[in-house]
C-alpha positions in Angstrom: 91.9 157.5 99.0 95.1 157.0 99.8 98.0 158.5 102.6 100.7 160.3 101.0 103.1 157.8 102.5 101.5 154.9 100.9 101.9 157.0 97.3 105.8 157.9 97.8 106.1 153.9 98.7 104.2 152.7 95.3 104.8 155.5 92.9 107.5 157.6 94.2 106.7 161.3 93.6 104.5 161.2 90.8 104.7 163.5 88.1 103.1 162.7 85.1 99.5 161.4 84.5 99.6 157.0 84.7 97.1 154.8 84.0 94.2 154.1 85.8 94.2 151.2 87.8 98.1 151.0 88.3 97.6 150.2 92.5 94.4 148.8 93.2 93.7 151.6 95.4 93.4 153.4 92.8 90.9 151.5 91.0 87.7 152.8 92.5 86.4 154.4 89.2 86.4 152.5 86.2 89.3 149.8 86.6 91.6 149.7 83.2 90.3 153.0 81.7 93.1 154.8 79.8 95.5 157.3 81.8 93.7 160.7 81.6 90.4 159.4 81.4 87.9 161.5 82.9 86.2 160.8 86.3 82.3 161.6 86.9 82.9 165.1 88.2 85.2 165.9 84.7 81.6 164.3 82.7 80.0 166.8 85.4 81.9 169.7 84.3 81.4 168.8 81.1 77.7 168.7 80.9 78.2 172.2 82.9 79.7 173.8 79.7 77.5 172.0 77.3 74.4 174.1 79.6 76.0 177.3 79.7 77.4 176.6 75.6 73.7 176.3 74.6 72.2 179.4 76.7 75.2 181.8 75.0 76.1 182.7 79.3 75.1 182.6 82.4 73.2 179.5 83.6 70.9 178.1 86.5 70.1 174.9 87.9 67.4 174.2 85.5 70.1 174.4 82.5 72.2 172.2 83.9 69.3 169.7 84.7 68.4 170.0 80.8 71.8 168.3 79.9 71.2 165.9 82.6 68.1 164.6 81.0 69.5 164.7 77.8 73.2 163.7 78.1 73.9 161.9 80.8 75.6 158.8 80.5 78.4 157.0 82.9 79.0 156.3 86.4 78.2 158.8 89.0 78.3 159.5 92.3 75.6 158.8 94.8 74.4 162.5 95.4 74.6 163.1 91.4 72.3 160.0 90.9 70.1 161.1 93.7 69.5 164.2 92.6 68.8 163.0 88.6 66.0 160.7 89.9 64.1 163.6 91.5 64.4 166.1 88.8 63.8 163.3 86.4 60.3 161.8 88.1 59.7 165.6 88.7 59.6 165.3 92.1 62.1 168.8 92.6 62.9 171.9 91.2 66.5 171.6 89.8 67.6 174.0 92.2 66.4 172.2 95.5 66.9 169.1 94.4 69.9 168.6 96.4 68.2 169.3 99.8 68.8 166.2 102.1 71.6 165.5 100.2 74.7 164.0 101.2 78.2 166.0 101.8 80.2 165.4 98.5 83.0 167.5 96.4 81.2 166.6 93.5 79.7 170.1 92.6 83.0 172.0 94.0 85.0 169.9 91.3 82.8 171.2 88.1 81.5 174.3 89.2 84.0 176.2 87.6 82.6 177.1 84.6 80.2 178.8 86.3 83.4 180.8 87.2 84.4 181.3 83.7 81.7 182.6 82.5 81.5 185.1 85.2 85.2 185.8 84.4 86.5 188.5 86.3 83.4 189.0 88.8 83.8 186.7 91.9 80.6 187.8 93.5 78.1 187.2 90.7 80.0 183.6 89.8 79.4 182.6 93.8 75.6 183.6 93.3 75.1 181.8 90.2 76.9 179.1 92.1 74.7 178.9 94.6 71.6 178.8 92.4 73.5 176.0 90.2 74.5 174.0 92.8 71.3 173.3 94.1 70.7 170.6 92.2 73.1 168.3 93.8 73.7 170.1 97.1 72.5 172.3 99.9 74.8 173.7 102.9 78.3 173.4 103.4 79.3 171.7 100.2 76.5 174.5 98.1 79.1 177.0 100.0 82.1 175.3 98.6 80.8 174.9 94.9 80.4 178.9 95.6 83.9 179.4 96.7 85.4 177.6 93.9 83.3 179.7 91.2 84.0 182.7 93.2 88.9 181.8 93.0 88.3 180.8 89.2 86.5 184.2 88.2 88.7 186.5 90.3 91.9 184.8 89.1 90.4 185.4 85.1 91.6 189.2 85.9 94.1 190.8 84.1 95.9 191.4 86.9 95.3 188.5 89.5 98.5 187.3 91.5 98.9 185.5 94.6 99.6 187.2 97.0 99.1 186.6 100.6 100.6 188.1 104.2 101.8 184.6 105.1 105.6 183.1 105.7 107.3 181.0 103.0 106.4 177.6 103.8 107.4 174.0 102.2 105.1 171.8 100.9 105.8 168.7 102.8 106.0 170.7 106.2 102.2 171.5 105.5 101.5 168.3 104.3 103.0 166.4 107.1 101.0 168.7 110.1 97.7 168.5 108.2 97.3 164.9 108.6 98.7 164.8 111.9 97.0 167.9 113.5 93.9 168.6 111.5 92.1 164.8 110.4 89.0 164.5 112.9 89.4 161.0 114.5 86.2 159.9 113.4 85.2 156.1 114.4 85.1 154.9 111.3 85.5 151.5 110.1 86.5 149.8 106.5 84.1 147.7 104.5 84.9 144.8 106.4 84.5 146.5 110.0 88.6 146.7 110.3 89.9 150.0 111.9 91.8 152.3 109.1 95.6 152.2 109.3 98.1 154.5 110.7 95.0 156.3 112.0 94.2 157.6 108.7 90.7 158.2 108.0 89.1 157.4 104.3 86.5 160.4 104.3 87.0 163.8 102.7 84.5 166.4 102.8 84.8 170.2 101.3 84.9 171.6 104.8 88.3 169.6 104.5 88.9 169.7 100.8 88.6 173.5 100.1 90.6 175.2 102.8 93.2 172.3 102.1 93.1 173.7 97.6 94.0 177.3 98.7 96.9 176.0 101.5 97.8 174.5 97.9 97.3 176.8 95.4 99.6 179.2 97.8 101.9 176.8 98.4 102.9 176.3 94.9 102.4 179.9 93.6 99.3 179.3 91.9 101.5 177.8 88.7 99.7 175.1 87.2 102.2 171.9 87.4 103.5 172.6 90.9 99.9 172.8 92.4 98.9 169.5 90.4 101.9 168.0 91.7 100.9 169.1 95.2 97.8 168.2 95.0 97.9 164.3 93.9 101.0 163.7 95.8 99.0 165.1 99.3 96.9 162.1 98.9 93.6 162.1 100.6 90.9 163.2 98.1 93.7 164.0 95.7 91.5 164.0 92.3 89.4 166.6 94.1 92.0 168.3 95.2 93.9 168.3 91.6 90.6 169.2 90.1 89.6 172.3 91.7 93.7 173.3 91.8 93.7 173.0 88.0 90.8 175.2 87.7 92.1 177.8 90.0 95.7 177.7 88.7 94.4 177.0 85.0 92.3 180.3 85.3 95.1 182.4 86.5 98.0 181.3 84.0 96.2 180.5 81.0 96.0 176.8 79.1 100.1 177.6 77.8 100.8 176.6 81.5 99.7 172.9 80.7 102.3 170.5 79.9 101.2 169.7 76.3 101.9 165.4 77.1 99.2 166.5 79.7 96.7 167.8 77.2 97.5 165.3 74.3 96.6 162.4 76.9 93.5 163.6 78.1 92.3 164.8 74.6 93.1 161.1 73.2 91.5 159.0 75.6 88.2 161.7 76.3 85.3 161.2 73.8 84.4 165.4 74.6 86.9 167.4 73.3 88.1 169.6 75.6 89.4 172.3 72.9 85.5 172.2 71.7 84.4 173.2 75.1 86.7 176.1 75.4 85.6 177.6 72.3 82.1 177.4 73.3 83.3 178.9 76.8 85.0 181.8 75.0 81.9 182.5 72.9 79.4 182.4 75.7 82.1 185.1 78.0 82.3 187.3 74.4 78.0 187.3 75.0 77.9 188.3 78.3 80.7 191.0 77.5 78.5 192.4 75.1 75.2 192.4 77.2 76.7 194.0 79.7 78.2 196.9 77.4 74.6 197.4 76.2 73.4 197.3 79.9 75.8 200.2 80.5 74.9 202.0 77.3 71.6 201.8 78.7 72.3 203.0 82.1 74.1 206.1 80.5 70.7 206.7 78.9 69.0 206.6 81.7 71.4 208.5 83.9 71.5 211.2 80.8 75.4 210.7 80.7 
């Protein structure tokens, strides 16, 4: 992670997507992979929509532990490998296999097809969250995973705007008091026992994370590129961050909000097509659309209507 300070001194404002790799703090995953290379939560998500692709709709832990055991591959992160050992040696059930499992962002940044496929219907995408997100987490990052499901399927409506009873605010006026007036001052030391500089603490949790994506997501409008911009120019856990903002803003404006050099990079350096996955979204929302009309053309049966 890195302070937005140390970002405006090494990149300037960054705008575009770079390669991976080009400061060496920014080499934690997979040093030299091609700019707009997918992380382990992206391969997360991913696997995500290949469980809820293959069920037609809505999906629970155990279908997302079936891609798991079947296409998993890559580097992940330590709650994620946890949490494939137990459901692999059958030591859990899918969905409590993340009790006792560390805090992490990991299922807040690919729970949102769960959110998609709930589209328009907040409260059943934060249950199905909950019952998903089970396999990697319990408490307050389950909540988050929840909350995050809950933004992308209200923001699928029609009709969904931003709009909050708050004052205009600018971006780096927010982004200057957070890390001055709301980072804990945890104790924490670097790999090789130094103190962090500039009291700036390498740690980023979703009880941080989450509230900090919505201060965003407002900030900018909810418009895709502003809010990615935002997002890996705060600094911090900025891929988090610009993960869950994309999925928010993605899910309000629609893919034609995408810079197409955005989409073009990460569809030539990703071996899952991204365009694939969307197709199989759309077909798995067109199911559910129809099983809920019959559900209704049931309940007027039964209510003689």
């Amino acid at each position: 992670m890195m302070h937005y300070r140390h970002i405006e001194t090494v990149f300037g404002t960054v705008q575009t997507v770079l390669p991976r790799g080009a400061a060496a703090t920014t080499a934690r995953f997979e040093p030299g992979a091609p700019a707009g290379q997918v992380t382990d939560d992206t391969r997360l998500r991913n696997l995500l929509c290949s469980a809820i692709i293959r069920a037609g709709g809505r999906v629970t832990a155990d279908d997302w532990a079936s891609t798991w055991l079947t296409d998993m591959d890559g580097w992940f992160f330590t709650p994620v490998v946890n949490a494939y050992h137990k459901v692999f040696m059958k030591d859990a059930s899918p969905r409590e296999a993340g009790r006792g499992s560390m805090g992490s962002n990991s299922t807040a940044m690919s729970i949102a097809p769960v959110g998609l496929v709930n589209a328009c219907d907040p409260r059943q995408a934060a249950l199905d969250a909950y019952n998903v997100a089970g396999l990697v987490h319990e408490g307050y990052a389950r909540d988050a995973a929840c909350a995050v499901a809950a933004a992308v399927a209200e923001a699928t409506r029609p009709d969904a705007t931003v709009a909050l009873a708050r004052s205009t605010g600018r971006y780096e006026d927010f982004r200057q008091a957070y890390y001055e007036t709301k980072l804990l001052p945890w104790p924490q030391n670097g790999l090789h026992g130094s103190k962090p500089a500039e009291g700036f603490y390498d740690t980023a949790e979703p009880r941080e994370t989450i509230p900090a994506m919505f201060a965003l997501f407002a900030l900018g409008d909810g418009r895709f590129k502003p809010c990615l911009v935002y997002a890996v120019n705060f600094g911090r856990d900025a891929d988090t961050l610009a993960s869950i903002l994309g999925s928010v803003s993605g899910a309000l404006c629609g893919a034609r909000d995408i810079p197409n050099e955005w989409i073009e990079r990460v569809e030539a350096n990703n071996p899952v097509r991204q365009r694939t996955l969307a197709d199989g979204l759309l077909a798995a929302v067109r199911h559910e659309f129809e099983a809920s009309q019959a559900r209704q053309r049931e309940l007027g049966t039964l209510l003689g209507q």
